[in-house]
C-alpha positions in Angstrom: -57.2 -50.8 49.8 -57.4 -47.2 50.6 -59.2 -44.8 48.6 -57.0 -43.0 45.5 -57.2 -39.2 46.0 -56.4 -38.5 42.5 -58.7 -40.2 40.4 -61.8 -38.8 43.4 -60.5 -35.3 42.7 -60.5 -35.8 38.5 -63.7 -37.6 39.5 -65.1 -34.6 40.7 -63.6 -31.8 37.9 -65.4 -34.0 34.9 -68.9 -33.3 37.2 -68.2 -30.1 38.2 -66.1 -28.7 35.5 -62.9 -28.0 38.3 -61.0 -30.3 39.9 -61.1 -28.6 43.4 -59.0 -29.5 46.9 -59.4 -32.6 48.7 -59.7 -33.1 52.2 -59.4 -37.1 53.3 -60.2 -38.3 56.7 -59.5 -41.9 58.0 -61.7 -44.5 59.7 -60.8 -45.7 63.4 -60.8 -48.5 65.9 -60.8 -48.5 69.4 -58.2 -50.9 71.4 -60.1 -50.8 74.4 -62.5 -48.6 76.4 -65.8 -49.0 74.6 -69.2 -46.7 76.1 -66.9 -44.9 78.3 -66.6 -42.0 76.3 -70.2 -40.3 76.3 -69.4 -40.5 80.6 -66.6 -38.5 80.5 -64.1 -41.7 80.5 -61.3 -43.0 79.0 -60.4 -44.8 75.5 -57.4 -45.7 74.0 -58.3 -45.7 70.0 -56.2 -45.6 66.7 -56.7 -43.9 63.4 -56.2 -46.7 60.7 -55.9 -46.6 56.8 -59.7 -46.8 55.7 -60.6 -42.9 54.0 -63.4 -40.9 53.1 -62.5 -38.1 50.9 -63.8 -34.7 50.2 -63.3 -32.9 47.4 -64.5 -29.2 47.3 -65.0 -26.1 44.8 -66.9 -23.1 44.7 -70.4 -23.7 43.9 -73.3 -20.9 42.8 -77.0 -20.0 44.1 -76.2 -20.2 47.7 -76.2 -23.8 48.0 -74.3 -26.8 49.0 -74.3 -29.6 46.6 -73.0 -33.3 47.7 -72.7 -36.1 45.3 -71.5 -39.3 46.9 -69.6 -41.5 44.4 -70.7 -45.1 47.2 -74.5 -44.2 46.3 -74.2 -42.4 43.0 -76.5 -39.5 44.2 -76.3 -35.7 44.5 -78.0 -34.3 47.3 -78.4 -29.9 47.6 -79.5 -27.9 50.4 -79.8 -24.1 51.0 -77.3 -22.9 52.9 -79.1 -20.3 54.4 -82.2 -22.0 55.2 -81.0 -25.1 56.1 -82.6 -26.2 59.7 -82.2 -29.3 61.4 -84.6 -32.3 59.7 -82.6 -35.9 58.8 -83.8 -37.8 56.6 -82.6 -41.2 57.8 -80.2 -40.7 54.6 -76.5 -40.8 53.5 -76.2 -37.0 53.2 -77.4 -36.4 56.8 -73.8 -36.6 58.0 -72.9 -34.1 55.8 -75.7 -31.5 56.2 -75.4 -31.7 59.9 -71.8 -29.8 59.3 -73.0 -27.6 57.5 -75.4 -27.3 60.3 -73.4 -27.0 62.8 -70.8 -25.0 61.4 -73.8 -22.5 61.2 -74.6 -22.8 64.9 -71.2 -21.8 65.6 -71.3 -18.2 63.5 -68.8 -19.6 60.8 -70.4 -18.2 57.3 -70.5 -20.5 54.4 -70.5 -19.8 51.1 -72.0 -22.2 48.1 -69.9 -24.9 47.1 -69.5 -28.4 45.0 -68.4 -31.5 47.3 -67.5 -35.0 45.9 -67.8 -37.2 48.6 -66.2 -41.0 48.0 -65.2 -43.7 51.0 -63.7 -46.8 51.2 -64.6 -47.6 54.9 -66.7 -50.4 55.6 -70.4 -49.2 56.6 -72.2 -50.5 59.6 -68.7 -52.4 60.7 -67.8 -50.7 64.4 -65.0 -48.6 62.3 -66.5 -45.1 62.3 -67.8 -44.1 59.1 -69.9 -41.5 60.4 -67.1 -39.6 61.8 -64.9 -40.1 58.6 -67.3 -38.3 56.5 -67.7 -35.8 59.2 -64.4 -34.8 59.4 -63.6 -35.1 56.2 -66.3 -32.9 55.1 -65.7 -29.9 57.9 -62.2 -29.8 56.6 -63.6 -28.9 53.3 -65.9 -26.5 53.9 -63.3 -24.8 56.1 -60.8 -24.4 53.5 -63.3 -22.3 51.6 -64.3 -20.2 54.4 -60.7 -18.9 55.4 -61.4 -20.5 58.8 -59.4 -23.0 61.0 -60.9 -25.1 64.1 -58.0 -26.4 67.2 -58.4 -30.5 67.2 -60.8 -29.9 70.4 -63.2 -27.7 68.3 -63.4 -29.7 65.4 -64.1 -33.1 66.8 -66.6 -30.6 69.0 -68.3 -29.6 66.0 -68.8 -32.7 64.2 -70.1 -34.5 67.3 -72.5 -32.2 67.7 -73.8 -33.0 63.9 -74.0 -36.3 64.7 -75.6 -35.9 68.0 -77.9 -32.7 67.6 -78.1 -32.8 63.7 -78.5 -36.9 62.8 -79.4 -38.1 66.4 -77.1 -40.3 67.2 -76.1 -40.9 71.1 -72.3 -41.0 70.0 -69.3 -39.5 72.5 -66.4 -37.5 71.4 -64.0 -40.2 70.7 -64.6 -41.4 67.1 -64.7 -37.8 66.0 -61.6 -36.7 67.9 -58.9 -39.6 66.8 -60.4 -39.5 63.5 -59.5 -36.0 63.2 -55.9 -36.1 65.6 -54.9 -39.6 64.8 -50.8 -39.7 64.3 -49.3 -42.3 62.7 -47.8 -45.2 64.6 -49.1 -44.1 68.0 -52.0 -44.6 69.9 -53.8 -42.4 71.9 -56.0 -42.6 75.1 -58.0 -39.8 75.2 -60.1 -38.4 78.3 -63.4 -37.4 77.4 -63.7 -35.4 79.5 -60.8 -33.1 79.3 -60.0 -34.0 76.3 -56.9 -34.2 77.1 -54.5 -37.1 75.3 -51.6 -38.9 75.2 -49.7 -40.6 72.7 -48.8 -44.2 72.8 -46.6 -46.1 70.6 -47.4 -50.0 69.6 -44.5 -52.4 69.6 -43.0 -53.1 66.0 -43.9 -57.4 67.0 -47.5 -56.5 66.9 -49.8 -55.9 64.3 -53.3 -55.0 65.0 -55.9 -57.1 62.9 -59.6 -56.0 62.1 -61.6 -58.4 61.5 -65.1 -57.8 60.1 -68.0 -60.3 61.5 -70.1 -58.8 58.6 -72.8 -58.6 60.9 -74.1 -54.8 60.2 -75.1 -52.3 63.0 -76.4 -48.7 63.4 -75.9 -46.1 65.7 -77.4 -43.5 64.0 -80.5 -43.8 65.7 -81.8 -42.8 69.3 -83.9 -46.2 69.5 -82.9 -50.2 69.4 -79.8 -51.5 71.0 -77.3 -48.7 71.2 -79.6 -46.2 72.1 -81.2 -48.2 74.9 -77.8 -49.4 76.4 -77.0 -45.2 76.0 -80.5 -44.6 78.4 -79.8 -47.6 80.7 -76.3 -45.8 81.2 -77.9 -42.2 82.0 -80.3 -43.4 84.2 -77.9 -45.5 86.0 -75.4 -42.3 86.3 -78.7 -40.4 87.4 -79.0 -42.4 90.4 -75.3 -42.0 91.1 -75.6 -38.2 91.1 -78.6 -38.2 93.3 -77.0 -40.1 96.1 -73.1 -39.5 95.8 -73.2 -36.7 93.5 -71.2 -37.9 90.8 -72.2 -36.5 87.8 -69.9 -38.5 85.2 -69.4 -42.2 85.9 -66.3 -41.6 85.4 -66.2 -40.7 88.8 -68.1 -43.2 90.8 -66.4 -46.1 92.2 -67.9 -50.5 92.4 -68.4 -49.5 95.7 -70.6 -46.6 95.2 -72.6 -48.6 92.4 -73.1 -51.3 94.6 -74.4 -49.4 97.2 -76.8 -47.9 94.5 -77.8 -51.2 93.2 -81.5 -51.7 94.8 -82.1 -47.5 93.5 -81.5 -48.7 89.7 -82.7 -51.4 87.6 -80.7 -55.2 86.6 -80.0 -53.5 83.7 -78.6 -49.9 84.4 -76.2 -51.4 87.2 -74.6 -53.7 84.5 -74.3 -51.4 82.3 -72.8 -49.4 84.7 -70.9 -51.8 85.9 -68.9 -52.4 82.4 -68.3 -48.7 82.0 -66.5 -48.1 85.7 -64.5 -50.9 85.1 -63.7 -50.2 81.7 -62.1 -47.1 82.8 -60.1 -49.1 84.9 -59.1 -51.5 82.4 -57.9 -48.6 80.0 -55.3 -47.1 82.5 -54.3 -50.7 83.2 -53.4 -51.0 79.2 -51.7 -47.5 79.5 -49.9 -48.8 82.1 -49.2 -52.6 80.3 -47.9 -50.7 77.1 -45.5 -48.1 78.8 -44.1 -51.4 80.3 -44.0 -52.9 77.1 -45.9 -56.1 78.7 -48.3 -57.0 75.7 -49.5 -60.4 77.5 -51.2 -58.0 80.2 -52.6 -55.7 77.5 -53.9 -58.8 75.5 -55.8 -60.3 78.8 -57.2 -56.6 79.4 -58.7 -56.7 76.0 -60.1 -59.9 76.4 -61.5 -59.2 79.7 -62.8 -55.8 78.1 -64.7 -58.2 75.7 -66.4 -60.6 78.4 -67.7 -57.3 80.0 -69.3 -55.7 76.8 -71.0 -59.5 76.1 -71.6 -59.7 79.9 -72.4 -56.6 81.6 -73.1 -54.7 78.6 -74.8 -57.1 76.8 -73.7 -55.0 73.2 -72.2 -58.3 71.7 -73.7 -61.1 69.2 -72.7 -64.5 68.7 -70.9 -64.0 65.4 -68.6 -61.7 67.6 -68.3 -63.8 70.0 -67.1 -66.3 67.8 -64.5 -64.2 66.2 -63.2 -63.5 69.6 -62.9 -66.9 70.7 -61.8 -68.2 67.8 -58.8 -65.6 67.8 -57.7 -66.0 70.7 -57.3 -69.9 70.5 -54.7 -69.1 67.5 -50.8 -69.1 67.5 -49.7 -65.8 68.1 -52.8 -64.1 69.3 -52.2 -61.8 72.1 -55.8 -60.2 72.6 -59.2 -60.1 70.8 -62.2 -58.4 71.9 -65.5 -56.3 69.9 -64.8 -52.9 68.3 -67.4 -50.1 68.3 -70.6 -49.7 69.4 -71.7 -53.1 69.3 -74.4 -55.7 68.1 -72.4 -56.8 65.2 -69.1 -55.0 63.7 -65.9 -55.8 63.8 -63.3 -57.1 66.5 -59.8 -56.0 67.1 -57.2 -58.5 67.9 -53.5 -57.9 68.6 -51.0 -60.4 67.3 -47.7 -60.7 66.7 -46.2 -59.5 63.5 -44.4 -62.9 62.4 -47.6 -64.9 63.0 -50.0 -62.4 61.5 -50.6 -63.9 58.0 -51.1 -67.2 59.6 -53.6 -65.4 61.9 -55.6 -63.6 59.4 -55.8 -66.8 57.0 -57.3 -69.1 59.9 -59.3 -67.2 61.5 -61.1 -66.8 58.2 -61.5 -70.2 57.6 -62.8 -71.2 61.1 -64.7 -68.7 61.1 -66.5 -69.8 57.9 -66.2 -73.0 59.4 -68.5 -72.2 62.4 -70.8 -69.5 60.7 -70.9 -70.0 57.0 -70.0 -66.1 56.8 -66.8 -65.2 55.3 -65.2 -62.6 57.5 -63.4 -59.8 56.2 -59.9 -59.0 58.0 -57.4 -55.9 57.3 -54.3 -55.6 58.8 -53.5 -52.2 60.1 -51.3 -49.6 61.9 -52.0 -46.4 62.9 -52.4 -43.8 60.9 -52.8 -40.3 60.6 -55.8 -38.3 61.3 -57.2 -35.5 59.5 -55.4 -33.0 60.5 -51.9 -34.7 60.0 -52.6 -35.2 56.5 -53.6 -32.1 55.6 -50.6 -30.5 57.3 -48.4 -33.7 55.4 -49.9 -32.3 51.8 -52.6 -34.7 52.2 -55.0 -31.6 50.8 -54.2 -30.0 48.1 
């Protein structure tokens, strides 16, 4: 269930004595194209129905109070002196807008935010860049300022990046911010151009949650070193072919390279140029309406993250091949960064309930870990429901 904007925003007038505007931002998964983004590739994500909401009102003394309803804590900061130092806390997210709308000359006045979430931490789904979102469009509507899709998602990647430390790309932040209902949308990170894609009504997308928790939010263990393996890899491609994005060096190039760079940097490589591939190839499968070729590039997708990537873990592994042994399954393959999370699995509509009930129990079965799974279909972003009344 989906967090209730209403009782958040009376919430937030009995502790701050005014009810205040809410801003609500959803969560996000990605059909295919995972690590691709922070190389200038190619993803094809969805918003989905998991929120964070804000909810904002004028504050006093120059500062900028968050009390998150999930912890039951109030953090406050001084606007003017605030400087970049995480704490390897909950509020980080939030004071790295604030930092970041600083860095790019907006002026910020002192204000109250309620902060309260329904999306599920740690699970591949994008918390982060919920409560990023969700939080610049706060503080924007109090400062008479408005932000284009590219410069918003801009800005809160660069909190998460510069402000928290995490080695995340543009992707979570941009869909999670320009998300439309019922489409999908593969993005180029590099451009950041996009196009919308609509899912067939006879599939439903399931999420299902190994319960397995990861992090991304810091520069060390395994996201961060698969994020270093990449660069240097991509390093040795610009020295000798002068590509300066994966995105565009070709197998052949990165074959060539493969005594220059270490076992590990040329498979990670190696997933991320094929990826791409693999992403234009589902463009291509869903314009032509031919799901069984999007379902065997998602599974394929998967091999290559476990594989060449090496950003799986059994528990995901076992989602995936329990899913796609199951009537009506059409593809299943990890979500998000990696090393635990959440898969994504397409499946037709009729067969979906069916799906989501054994899947559960075989998963149990095989792990003694009862999964959580959500049905879902895109949503809107940020923007969308703000524009819908989805602030108010």
């Amino acid at each position: 269930m989906t967090v209730v904007e209403g009782s958040v925003r009376a919430a937030h007038g009995e502790r701050f004595g005014v009810e205040g505007k809410f801003y609500s931002a959803p969560a996000r998964v990605n059909l295919i194209g995972e690590h691709t983004d922070y190389t200038g590739g190619l993803v094809m994500p969805m918003a989905i129905e998991f929120r964070t909401v804000a909810t904002i009102s004028p504050g006093t003394d120059g500062k900028a109070v968050f009390y998150s309803a999930n912890y039951g804590e109030t953090k406050s900061f001084d606007i003017a002196s605030l400087e970049r130092a995480p704490q390897g806390h909950w509020s980080d997210y939030a004071a790295g807008v604030v930092w970041s709308l600083k860095q790019a000359g907006i002026v910020i006045p002192a204000f109250n935010m309620s902060l309260e979430g329904d999306v599920p931490l740690g699970a591949g789904l994008s918390s982060s860049a919920s409560i990023e979102v969700a939080v610049a469009m706060a503080i924007l509507s109090i400062t008479g300022s408005s932000l284009s899709l590219k410069e918003l998602a801009i800005l809160c990647r660069r909190a998460e990046n510069e402000y928290v430390g995490a080695k995340s790309g543009i992707m979570d932040q941009f869909i999670v911010a320009g998300g439309v209902q019922h489409r999908a949308m593969m993005l180029d990170c590099r451009s950041l151009d996009y196009e919308l894609l609509p899912l067939p009504e006879e599939i439903r997308v399931v999420i299902a949650n190994s319960m397995v928790r990861h992090s991304v939010s810091s520069a060390t263990g395994g996201y961060g070193n698969r994020r270093d393996e990449v660069e240097a890899g991509q390093a040795v491609l610009c020295k000798e072919f002068g590509r300066e994005l994966l995105r565009d060096a070709s197998l052949a190039e990165l074959e060539a390279c493969r005594d220059k760079m270490s076992l590990e940097s040329f498979a990670r490589c190696k997933h991320i140029i094929t990826e791409n591939s693999r992403v234009l190839a589902a463009r291509e499968a869903l314009l032509a309406g031919d799901l069984e070729n999007f379902g065997k590039l998602m599974i394929e997708a998967h091999a290559s993250m476990r594989d060449d990537f090496a950003a799986s873990c059994p528990e995901v592994d076992t989602l995936v091949e329990i899913a796609t042994c199951l009537p009506g399954c059409i593809g299943a393959r990890i979500t998000g960064g990696g090393f635990g999370g959440c898969t994504v699995n397409v499946v037709k509509t009729e067969l979906t309930d069916k799906f989501v009930e054994q899947i559960r129990q075989q998963y149990e079965k095989a792990t003694g870990i009862k999964a959580d799974c959500f049905i879902s279909s895109p949503s809107d972003g940020a923007l969308a429901l703000a524009a819908k009344g989805g602030a108010a």
